[in-house]
N, C-alpha and C positions, 0 to 999 in steps of 0.2 A: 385557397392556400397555395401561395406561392414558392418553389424550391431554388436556393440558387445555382448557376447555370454548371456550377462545377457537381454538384449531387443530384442533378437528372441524371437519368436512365441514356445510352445514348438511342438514336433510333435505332431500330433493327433494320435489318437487310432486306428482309422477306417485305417492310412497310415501303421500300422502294421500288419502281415498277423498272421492269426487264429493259421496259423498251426507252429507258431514258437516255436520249442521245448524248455522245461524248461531249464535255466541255469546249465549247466554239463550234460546233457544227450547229449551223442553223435548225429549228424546225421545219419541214417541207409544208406548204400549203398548198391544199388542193384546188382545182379552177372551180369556179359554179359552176352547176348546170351539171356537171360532170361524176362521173361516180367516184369517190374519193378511193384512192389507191395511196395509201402512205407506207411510209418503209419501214423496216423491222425494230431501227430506232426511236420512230415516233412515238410521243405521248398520246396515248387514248384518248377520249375526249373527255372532260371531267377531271381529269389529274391536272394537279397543281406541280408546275416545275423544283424541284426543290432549290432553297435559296442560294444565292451563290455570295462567293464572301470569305474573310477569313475567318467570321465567328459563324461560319455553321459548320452545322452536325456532320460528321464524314464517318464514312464504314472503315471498320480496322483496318480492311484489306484493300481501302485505297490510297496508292503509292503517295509517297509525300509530295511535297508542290518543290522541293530539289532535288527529286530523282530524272535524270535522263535514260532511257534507253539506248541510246549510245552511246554513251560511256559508262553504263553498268557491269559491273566486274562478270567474268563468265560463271553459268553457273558448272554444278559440280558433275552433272554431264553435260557435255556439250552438244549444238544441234545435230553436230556431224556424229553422236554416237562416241562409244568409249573406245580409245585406241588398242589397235587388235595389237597381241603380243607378237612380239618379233625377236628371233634368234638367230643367229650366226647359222649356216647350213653346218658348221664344221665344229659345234657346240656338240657334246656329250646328249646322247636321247633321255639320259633321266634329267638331264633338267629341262631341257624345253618339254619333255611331259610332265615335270611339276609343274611345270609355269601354266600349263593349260587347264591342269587339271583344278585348278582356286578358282576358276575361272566360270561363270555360268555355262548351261548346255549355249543358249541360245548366243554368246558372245564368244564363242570358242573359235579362233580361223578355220577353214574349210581343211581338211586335212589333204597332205599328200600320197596321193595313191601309191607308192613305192613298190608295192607287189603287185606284180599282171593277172589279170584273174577272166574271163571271159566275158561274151557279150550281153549274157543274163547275172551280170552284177558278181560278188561275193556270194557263197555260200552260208548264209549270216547262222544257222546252225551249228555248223562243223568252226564258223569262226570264235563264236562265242564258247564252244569246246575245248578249243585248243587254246583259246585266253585263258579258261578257269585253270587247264589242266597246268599250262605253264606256273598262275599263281599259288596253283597245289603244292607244286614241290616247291617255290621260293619260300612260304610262309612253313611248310615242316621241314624247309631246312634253317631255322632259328632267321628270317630273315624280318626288316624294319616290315610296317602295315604300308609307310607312304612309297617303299622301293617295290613295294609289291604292289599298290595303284599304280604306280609311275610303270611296268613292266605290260601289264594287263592294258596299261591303255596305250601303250605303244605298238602293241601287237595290234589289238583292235583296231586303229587309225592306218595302220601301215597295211591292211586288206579292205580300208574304203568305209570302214564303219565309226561315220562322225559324231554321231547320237549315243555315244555311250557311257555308261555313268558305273564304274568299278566300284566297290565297296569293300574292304577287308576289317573283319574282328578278327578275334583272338583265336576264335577255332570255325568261321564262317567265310567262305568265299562268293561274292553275288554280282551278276552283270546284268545291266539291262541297259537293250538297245530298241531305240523306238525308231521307225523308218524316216515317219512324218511330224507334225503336230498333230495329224488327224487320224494317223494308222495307229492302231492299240501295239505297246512296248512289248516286247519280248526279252522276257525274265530268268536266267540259270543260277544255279547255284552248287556248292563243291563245300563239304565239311572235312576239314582236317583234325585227324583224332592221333595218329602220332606225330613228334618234333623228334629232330634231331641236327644239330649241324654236321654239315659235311662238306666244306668249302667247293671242294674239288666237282660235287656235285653241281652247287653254288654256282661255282664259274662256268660250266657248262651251258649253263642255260640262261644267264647273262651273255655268251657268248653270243645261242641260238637268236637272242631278243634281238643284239645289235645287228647281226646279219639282217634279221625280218625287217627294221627299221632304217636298215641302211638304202641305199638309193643306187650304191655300188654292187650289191648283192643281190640276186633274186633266190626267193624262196617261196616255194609255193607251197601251199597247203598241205598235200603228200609229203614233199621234203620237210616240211615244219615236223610234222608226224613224224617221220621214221624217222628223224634226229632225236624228236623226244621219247620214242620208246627207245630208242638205245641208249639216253641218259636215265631212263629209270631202270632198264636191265644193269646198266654198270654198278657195281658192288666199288665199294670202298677199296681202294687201291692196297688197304693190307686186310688180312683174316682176321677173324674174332683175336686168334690168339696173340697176333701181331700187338693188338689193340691191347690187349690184355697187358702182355707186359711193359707197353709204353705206359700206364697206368702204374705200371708198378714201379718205372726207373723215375716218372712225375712225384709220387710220392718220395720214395729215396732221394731225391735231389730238395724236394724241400723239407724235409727232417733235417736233412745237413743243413739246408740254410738257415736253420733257429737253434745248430747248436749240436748236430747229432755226431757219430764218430762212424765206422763201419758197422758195428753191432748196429744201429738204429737203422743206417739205412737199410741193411738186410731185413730189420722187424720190421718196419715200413713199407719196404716194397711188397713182402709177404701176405702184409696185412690187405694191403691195398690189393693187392692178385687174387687173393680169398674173399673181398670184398667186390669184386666187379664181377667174379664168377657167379656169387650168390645172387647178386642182382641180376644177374641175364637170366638163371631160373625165373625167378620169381616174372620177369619179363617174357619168360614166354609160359608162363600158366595164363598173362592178361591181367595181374593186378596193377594200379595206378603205382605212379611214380615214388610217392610219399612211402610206400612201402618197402619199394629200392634203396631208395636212400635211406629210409632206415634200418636195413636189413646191411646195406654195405657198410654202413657205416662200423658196427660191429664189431667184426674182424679185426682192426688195427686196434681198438681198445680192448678189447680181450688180449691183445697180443702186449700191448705196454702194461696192463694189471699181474699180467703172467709174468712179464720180466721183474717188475715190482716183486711179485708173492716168491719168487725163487732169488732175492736179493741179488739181481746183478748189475752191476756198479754203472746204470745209464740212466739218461735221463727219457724216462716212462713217457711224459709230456710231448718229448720231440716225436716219439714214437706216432703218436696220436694223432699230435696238429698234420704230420707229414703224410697218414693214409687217410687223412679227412682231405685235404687240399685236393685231389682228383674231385671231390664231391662236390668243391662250390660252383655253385649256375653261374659262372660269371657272363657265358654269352646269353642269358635270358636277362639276368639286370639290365645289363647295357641296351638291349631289343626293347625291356620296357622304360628305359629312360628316355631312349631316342624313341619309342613312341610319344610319350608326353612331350616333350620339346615339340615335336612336328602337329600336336594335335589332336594325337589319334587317344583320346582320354578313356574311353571305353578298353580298348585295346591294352593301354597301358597300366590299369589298374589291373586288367586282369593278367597279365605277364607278372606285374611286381608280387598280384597274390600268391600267385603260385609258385614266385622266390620264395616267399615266407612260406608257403605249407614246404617249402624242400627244404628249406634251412629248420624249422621244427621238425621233419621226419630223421636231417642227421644226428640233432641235439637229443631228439627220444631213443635213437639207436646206443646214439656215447653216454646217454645217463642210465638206462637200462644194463649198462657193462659195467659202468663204475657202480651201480647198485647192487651188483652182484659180487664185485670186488671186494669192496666197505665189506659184506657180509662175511666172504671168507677171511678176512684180515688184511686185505692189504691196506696198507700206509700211504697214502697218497699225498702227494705234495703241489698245490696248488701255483704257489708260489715262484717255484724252477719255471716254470712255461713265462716269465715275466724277465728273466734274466738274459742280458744281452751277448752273444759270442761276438767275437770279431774273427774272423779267420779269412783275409779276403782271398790267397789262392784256393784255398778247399771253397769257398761259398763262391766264386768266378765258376770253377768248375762243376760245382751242384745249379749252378742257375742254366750253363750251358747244357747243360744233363735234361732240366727239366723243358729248356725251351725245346729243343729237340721231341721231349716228350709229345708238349702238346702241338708240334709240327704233324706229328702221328696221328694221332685220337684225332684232329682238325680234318 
């Protein structure tokens, strides 16, 4: 039984023998007499050449009969290898360390040694120490996961240590540097359990990185150190209580801006100064955030249900929204957004989660007050918090009030 030539099987690859010599190269024949030496191409003896022609059978993977190799397009790496990144020497170091770091270990440029270090190499301990410790404080000072790789690997590179692979989640910091291909990797790690921004801290140690990485700068290992203990001994440029009432003139500045008069911002800013004090208790017995913010939260709604229940002629609402406004996480949203844009998806989800347990720990604190409110009688009015003021010198000056604020608290 016969099939036609288009519903055969084609032949398999394995039914062709290895040593079939390429299209026009002769078969070699061996002389008599002589012991046959034939070449890696040659047919065995007993195979049959396969036929040539345009109706026979060909392997998938042989090129078609109008392909040249000399004029085939490049492929998508080339034989000379993938082109190494190249930057301006007078480019910014977090981005030629972004640019390196998408980059595999093995296709990464050779780094520039920029810090002097002796004739037994880098202290690859003490370097990989002071990498983590730098990323320690960037990541609990509210900072991005990719400015905090980009920081960690610029430090690393700038004391000779090419092979380094930075990682940052949400509350984990980890470097490993392997010598060789063949020397086993050497692995640390650094876990951040409080956040807080603090710019000033922020720039400090942006500063110390640019120096490390500079070319113009030496800094060596001891000086890297006692720069960075004297950035963690530095305390916030104002006291608790400084902080405190900048918190409280933040609140008063945005009561005005939806509407308040003097009375408000004074219930406001009260509220909010009895609200950031309760929080710092609670902060240092050790319990988690979500019960800060709902403990702060508190105080300003207690304090608008209280104006409500003694009938005095203000609007309750502005009271409220204005000693909540210190509470929103706005620098962790934005940290978890620009994490997801950049990648860092793990990191990111877990930032945004825990916008949301802090945005549910203020709403359990403000519904716990107005539960308590409803119960004694007060009259709440939902509706006023929706109504628009225009006052543009009073709300110029409550917006300047409040930038000022968060210039402080920052």
């Amino acid at each position: 039984m016969t099939e036609d030539a288009d519903d055969r099987k084609p032949q398999s690859d394995e039914a062709r023998s290895a040593f079939t010599p390429p299209q026009g190269v002769p078969q070699s024949q061996a002389p008599e007499n002589e012991s046959q030496i034939t070449s890696e191409f040659a047919l065995p003896e007993g195979l049959a050449a396969p036929p040539a022609g345009e109706d026979a059978e060909r392997s998938a993977f042989t090129p078609p009969a109008t392909y040249d190799a000399r004029s085939a397009p490049p492929a998508f790496t080339p034989a000379q290898g993938i082109p190494m990144v190249r930057l301006a020497k007078n480019s910014p170091w977090q981005d030629r360390m972004r640019a390196m770091i998408r980059l595999p270990v093995a296709e990464r440029p050779a780094p520039d040694l920029t810090q002097k270090t002796d004739d037994s190499g880098p202290a690859v301990p003490r370097v990989l120490d002071l990498t983590l410790r730098i990323g320690e404080l960037l990541l609990a000072g509210g900072e991005g996961a990719e400015d905090v790789e980009a920081a960690m690997f610029a430090v690393s590179r700038s004391y000779g240590l090419d092979r380094c692979e930075p990682n940052v989640t949400f509350t984990l910091l980890s470097i490993s540097y392997q010598p060789s291909l063949v020397d086993d990797p050497l692995t640390a790690s650094r876990t951040v359990r409080r956040r807080g921004t603090d710019y000033t801290r922020l720039a400090a140690v942006f500063r110390l990185v640019d120096d490390i990485s500079s070319d113009d700068t030496e800094v060596s290992l001891e000086e890297a150190y006692r720069r960075l203990a004297e950035i963690r001994r530095n305390r916030h440029p104002f006291d608790t209580w400084a902080l405190t009432l900048a918190a409280g003139l933040l609140a008063g500045g945005a009561s005005m801006l939806v509407g308040g008069g003097l009375v408000v911002f004074v219930a406001a800013a009260l509220g909010a100064i009895l609200g950031d004090r309760m929080a710092w208790v609670f902060a240092g017995r050790g319990l988690p955030e979500f019960y800060q913010f709902a403990v702060a939260a508190m105080p300003p709604a207690a304090i608008g249900i209280a104006l409500q229940l003694t009938h005095v002629e203000v609007r309750a609402s502005a009271v409220i929204t204005g000693g909540l406004f210190a509470l929103l996480p706005g620098r962790a949203l934005v940290a978890g957004v620009q994490d997801g844009l950049t990648g860092y998806y793990i990191t990111a989800a877990a930032r945004l989660l825990e916008v949301m347990y802090l945005f549910v720990g203020i709403v359990v604190g403000v519904l716990v007050m107005l539960y308590v409110g409803v119960q004694l009688g007060a009259q709440l009015q939902p509706r006023e918090a929706l109504l628009s003021v225009e006052r543009p010198p009073v709300q110029i000056i409550a917006a300047m009030a409040l930038t000022l604020a968060f210039a402080v608290l920052l």
